[in-house]
C-alpha positions, 0 to 999 in steps of 0.5 A: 639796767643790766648790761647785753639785755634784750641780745639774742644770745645766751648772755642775753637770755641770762641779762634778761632773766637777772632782770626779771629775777631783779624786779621780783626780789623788787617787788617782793620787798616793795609788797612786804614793805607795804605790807608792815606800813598797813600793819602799822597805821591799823595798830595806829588806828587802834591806838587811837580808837582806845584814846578816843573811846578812854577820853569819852568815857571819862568825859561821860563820867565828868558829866555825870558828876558836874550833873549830881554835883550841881544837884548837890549845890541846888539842894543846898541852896533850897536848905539856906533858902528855907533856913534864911526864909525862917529866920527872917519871918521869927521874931529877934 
């Protein structure tokens, strides 16, 4: 608290007034303060939306690839089948 505040006087006027001056300059940082914390957590934000939406496309990609390699493995096994199938019905 400024000294002689709220004196109806001249130093009064100027406790006042350096008071009023304080919560301004205040405020101010207070405003630019809270200003670069949003900026921060919206670039936070962005950084996790590129995170998410990279780990989604490769898992995407993960799928698809588990999907044509598992149509791999069953047109081989139908080959060993067929080729075991002759095998065994031709004579030794």
């Amino acid at each position: 608290m400024v000294p002689h505040q709220g004196e109806r006087t001249e130093i009064g006027d100027m406790a006042t007034a350096c008071r009023f001056q304080g919560s301004t300059d205040c405020k101010k940082a207070a405003d630019e303060a809270a200003a670069i914390d949003a900026e921060e957590k919206i670039r936070r934000g962005e950084r996790v939306n590129a995170i998410t939406r990279d780990f989604e496309s490769l898992n995407r990609r993960d799928r698809r690839n588990g999907f044509f390699g598992l149509c791999e493995l069953e047109a081989s096994a139908g080959t060993l089948t067929g080729a075991a199938s002759v095998r065994r019905s031709s004579p030794p």
